[in-house]
C-alpha positions as CSV (number, residue, x, y, z in Angstrom):
1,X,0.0,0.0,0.0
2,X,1.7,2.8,-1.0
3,X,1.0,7.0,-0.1
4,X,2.2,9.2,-3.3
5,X,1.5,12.9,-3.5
6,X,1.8,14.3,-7.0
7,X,2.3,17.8,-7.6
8,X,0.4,19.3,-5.0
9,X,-0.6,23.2,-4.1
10,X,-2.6,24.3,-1.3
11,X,-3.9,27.9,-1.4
12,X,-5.6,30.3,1.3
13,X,-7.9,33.2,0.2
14,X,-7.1,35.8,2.6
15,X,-9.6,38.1,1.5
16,X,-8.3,39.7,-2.0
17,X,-4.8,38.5,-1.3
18,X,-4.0,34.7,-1.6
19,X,-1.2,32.3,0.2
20,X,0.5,29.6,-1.4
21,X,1.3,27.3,2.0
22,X,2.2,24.5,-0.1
23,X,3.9,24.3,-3.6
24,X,4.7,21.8,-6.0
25,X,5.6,19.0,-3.6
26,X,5.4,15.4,-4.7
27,X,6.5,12.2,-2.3
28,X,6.0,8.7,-2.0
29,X,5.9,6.5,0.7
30,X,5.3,2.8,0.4
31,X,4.1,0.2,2.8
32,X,6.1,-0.4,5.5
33,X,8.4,2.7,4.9
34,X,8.3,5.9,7.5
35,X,9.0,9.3,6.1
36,X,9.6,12.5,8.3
37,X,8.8,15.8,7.2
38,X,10.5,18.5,8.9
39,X,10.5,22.3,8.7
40,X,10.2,25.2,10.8
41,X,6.9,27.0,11.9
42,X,5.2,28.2,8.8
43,X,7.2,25.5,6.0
44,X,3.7,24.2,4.7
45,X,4.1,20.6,6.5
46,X,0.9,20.4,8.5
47,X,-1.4,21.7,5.7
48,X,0.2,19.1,3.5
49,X,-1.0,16.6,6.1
50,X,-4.2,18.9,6.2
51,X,-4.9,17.6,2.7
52,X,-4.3,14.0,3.3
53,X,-6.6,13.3,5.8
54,X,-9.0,15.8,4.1
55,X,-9.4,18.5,7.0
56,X,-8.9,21.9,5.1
57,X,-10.5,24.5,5.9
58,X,-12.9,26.3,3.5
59,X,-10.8,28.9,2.8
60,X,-8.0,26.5,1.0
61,X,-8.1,25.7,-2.4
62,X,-6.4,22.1,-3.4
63,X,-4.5,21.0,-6.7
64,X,-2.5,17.9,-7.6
65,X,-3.2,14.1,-6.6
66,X,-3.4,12.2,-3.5
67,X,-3.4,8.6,-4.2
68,X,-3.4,5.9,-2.0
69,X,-2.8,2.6,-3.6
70,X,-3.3,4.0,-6.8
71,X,-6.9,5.2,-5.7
72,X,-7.3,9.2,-5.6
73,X,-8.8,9.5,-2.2
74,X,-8.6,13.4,-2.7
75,X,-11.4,13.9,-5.5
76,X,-13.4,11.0,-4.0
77,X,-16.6,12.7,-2.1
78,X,-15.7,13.8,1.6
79,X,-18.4,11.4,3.0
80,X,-16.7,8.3,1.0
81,X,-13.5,9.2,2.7
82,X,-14.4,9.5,6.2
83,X,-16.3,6.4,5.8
84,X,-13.8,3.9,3.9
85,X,-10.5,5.8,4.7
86,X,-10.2,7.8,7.9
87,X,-9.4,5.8,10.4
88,X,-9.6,2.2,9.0
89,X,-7.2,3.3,6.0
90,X,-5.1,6.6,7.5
91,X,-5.3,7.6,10.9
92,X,-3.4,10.4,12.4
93,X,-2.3,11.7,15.9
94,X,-3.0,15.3,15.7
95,X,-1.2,18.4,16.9
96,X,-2.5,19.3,20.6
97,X,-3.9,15.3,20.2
98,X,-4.6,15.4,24.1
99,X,-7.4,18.2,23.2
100,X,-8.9,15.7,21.0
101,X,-10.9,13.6,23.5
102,X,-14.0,14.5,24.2
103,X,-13.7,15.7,28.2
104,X,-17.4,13.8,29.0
105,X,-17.2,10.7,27.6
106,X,-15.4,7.8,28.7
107,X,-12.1,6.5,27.1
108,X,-13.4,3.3,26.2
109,X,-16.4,4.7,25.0
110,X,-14.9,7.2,22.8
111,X,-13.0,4.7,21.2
112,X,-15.6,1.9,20.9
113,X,-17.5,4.5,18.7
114,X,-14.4,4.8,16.2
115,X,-14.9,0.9,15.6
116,X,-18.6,0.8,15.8
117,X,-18.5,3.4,12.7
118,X,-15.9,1.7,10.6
119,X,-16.1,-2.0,11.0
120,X,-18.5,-4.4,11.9
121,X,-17.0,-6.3,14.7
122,X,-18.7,-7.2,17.6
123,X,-18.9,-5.0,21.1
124,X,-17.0,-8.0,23.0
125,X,-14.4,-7.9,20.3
126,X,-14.1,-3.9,20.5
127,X,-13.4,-4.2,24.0
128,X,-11.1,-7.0,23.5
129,X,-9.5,-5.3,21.1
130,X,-9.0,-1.7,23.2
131,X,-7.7,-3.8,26.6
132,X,-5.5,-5.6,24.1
133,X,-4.0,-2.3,22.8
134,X,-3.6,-0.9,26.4
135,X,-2.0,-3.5,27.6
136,X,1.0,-3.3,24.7
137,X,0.8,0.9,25.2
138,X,1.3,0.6,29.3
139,X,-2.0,1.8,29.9
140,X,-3.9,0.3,33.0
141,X,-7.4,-1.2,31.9
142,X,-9.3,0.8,34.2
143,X,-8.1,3.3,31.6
144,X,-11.4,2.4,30.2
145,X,-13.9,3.2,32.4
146,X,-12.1,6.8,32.9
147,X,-12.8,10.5,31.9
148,X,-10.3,12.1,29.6
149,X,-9.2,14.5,32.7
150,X,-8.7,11.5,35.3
151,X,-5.6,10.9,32.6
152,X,-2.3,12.3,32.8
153,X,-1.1,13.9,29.9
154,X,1.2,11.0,29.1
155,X,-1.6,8.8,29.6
156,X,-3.9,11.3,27.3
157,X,-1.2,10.9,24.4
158,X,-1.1,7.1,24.7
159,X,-4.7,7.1,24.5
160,X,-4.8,9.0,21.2
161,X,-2.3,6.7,19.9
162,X,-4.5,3.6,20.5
163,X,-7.4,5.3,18.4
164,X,-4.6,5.6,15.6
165,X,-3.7,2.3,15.7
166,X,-7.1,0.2,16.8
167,X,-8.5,-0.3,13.2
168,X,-4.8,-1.2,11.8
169,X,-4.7,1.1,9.3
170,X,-2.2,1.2,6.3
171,X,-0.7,4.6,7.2
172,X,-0.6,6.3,10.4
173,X,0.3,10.2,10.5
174,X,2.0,11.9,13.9
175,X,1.7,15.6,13.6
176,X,3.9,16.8,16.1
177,X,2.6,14.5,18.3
178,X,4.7,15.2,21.3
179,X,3.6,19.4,21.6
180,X,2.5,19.9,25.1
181,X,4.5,17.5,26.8
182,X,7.2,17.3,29.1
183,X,11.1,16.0,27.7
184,X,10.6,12.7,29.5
185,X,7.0,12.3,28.1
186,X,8.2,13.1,24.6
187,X,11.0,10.8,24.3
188,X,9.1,7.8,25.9
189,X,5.9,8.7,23.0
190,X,8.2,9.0,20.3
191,X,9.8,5.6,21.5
192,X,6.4,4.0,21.3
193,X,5.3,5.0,17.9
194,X,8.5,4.2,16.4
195,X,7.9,0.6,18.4
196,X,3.9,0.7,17.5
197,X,4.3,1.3,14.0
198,X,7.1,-0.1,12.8
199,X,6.0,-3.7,14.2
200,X,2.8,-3.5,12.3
201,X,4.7,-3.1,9.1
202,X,2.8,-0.1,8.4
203,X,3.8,3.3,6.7
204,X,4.5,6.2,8.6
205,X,4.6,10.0,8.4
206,X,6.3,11.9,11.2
207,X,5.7,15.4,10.9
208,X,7.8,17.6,13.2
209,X,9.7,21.1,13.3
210,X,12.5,18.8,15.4
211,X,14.9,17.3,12.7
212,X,16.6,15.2,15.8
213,X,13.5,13.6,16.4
214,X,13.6,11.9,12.7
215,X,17.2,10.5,12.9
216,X,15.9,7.5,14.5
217,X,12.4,6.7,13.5
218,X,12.2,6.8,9.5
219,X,13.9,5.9,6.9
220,X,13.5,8.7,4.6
221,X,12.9,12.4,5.1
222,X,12.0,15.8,3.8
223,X,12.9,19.3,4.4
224,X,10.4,21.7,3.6
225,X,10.8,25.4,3.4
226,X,8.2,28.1,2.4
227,X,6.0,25.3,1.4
228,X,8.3,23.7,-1.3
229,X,10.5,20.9,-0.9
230,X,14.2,21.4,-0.4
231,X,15.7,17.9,0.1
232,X,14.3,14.7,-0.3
233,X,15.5,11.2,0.0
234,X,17.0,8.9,2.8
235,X,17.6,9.9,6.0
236,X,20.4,8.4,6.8
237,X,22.2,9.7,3.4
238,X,20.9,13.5,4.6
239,X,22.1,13.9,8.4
240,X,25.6,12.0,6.9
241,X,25.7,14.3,3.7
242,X,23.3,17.2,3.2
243,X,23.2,18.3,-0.2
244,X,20.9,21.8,0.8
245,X,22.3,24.3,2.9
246,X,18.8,24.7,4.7
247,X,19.2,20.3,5.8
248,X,22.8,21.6,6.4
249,X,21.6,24.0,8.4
250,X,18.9,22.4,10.5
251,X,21.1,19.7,11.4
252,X,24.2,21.8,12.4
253,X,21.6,23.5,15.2
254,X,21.4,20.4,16.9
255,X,24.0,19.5,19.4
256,X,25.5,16.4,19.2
257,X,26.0,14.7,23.1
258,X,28.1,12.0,22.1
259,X,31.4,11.3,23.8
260,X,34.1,12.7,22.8
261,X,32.1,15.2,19.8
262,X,32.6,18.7,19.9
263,X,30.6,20.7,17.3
264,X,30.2,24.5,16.4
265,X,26.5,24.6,16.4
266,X,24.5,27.2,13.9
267,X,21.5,28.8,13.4
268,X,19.6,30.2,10.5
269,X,19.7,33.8,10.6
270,X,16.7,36.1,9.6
271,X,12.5,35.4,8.8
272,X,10.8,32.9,6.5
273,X,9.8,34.6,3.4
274,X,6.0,36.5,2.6
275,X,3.9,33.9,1.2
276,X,1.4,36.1,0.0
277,X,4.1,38.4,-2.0
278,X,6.5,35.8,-3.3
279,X,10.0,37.4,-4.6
280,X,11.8,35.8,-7.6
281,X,14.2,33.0,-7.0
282,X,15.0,30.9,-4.5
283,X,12.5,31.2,-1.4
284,X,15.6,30.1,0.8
285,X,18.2,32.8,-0.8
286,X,18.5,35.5,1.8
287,X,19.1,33.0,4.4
288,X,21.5,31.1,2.6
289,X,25.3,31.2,3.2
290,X,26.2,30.1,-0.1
291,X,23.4,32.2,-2.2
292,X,24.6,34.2,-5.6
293,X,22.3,36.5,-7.9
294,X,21.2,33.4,-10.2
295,X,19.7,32.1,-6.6
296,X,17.8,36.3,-6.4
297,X,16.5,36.2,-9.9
298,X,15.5,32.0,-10.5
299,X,13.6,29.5,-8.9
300,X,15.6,26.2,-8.7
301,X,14.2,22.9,-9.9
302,X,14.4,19.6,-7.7
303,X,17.5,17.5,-9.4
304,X,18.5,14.3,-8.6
305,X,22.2,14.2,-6.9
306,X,23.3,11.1,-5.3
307,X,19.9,9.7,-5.2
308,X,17.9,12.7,-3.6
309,X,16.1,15.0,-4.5
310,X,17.6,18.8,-4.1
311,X,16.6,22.5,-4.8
312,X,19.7,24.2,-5.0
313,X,21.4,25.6,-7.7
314,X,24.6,24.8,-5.9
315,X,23.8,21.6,-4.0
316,X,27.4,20.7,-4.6
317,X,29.7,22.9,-3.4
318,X,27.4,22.5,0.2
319,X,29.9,19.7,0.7
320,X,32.7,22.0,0.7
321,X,31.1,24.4,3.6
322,X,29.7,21.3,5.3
323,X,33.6,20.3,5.5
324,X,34.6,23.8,6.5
C-alpha cells in the first residue's frame, strides 16, 4: 500500500490576497516505509497533512493528486472518505492530540465508537480489542472506564495513539505528536510510535519542526521550506551528507551529546519569506550562506544528486562548507 503525493498546491484566500502554504511537492511512501517531514513553523508541513486526511478549511483551495494505492482518495466525495478511509485506511495523531478527547465521555467509549463506525466487529471484540492495545501501550485497563481529565497527559497521548492504531490502518500520520509534553514524556511517546508502527509493518509519516527527532524513526525524510520541498530522499544519506544548505543548516543546530564530539552549532539567521508576496528566485536565498544573484533572480528545480532529491542551484559545493 503505498502514499504518493503528485504535484500538490494548497492555497488560502485571505480576502483579496491569496497564500501559497504548499507548492509543487510530490512524495511517495510505500508500505512499511516511514518518512519525516521536517521544517520550521510556517514550512507548509501540517497543511500538506491537512490535505491527506481531508481536513482543510474552506478557505484553501487544493490542486495535484493524493493517491493511496493507486486510488485518488482526494477527488473522492468527503463522505466516501471518512467512511472507507479515515481511520480504517489513514489515521493520524493530531497536533495538541490530548485536546482531541471529548472531556465527557469515557475513554473506552470514545473509542468503541471509532470501531462501531468503521467496522462491523462485535462489542465483545471492540473491547477485547482496546484492553488488548492498552495493555502493549502501558496503559492500565481501568483506563477504560475513565474521563479524559482522570488521565495524565502521558496517559492522554497514549490514548490518542491507540485510536490511531485500533483499526490497523495502512498509514498512520504523527503531527507533532509530542507538543505539550514534558522531555521525558516526549521521548518515551516517540519511542512507542517508532515501536507501534514499525512492528505492524505499516507506513508512517512523522511530521515535526524537530529534525533530531527523525534521525531515528524513518527511513527517509524531507525538508520543507516556504512550502516547497528542499531535500528529499534517505535519512540516513541527509544527516551523513546534506546536499541543501537549509538540511545543512537544520542539522548543524542540533547538538551532538556524544562522547568525545565537539561541534560549532548554527542557526539560520533572519524570517521565513512572505507567502502572499513571493520574490523571484530561490524562497531560501536570503538566508542562505552560499546564495549568488542566479539564486535572487531563478527559482531552482528539484534534481536528482546522489539519489535525492535537491533544490539548490549549488547543491554541490554545500559539501565543501559542510567540511569547512
Amino acid at each position: 500500500m503505498s502514499l504518493e503525493l503528485d504535484r500538490v498546491n494548497i492555497y488560502y484566500s485571505l480576502g483579496r490576497a491569496e497564500l501559497r502554504a504548499v507548492s509543487d511537492v510530490t512524495l511517495n511512501v510505500n508500505r512499511g516505509e516511514s518518512l519525516g517531514i521536517i521544517g520550521e513553523t510556517g514550512s507548509g508541513k501540517t497543511t500538506l497533512v491537512s490535505s491527506i486526511v481531508r481536513t482543510l478549511p474552506e478557505n484553501a483551495r487544493f490542486e495535484g493528486r493524493i493517491s493511496l494505492d493507486g486510488a485518488d482518495i482526494h477527488s473522492m466525495p468527503l463522505k466516501e472518505f471518512r467512511k472507507n478511509i479515515s481511520w480504517s485506511k489513514i489515521s493520524i495523531i493530531p497536533q495538541y492530540s490530548m485536546n482531541a478527547l471529548n472531556p465527557v465521555k469515557k475513554i473506552g467509549e470514545q473509542l468503541g465508537l471509532i470501531a462501531s463506525e468503521h467496522t462491523n466487529w462485535s462489542t465483545q471484540e471492540i473491547a477485547e480489542r482496546i484492553y488488548n492495545l492498552f495493555k502493549e501501550l502501558g496503559l492500565p485497563p481501568e483506563t477504560y472506564f475513565k474521563l479524559p481529565d482522570e488521565l495524565s497527559g502521558g496517559q492522554k497521548q497514549r490514548v490518542i495513539i491507540a485510536s490511531a492504531l485500533l483499526l490497523e490502518p495502512d498509514v498512520v500520520i504523527a503531527d507533532e505528536p509530542t507538543t505539550a509534553l514534558d522531555v521525558i514524556n516526549q521521548a518515551k511517546v516517540i519511542s512507542l510510535i517508532k515501536r507501534s508502527v514499525k512492528e505492524r509493518g505499516k507506513t508512517m509519516l512523522y511530521i515535526t519542526h524537530d529534525i533530531a527527532v527523525v534521525a531515528g524513526i524513518t527511513d527517509k525524510m524531507v525538508t520543507m521550506y516556504a512550502g516547497k520541498v528542499m531535500e528529499y530522499g534517505s535519512t540516513r544519506k541527509m544527516f551523513r551528507e546534506p546536499l541543501h544548505p537549509y538540511t545543512m543548516l537544520l542539522i548543524n543546530s542540533v547538538p551532538d551529546i556524544r562522547r568525545g564530539r565537539v561541534k560549532k552549532l548554527s542557526y539560520i539567521p533572519g524570517e521565513p519569506p512572505d507567502l502572499i508576496k513571493r520574490e523571484k528566485g530561490c524562497s531560501f536565498a536570503k538566508r542562505c550562506p552560499i546564495a549568488r544573484d542566479i539564486c535572487r533572480l531563478q527559482e531552482p528545480e528539484l534534481k536528482n544528486i546522489d539519489g535525492r532529491l535537491v533544490s539548490c542551484h549549488f547543491a554541490e559545493e554545500t559539501v565543501t562548507l559542510r567540511q569547512g
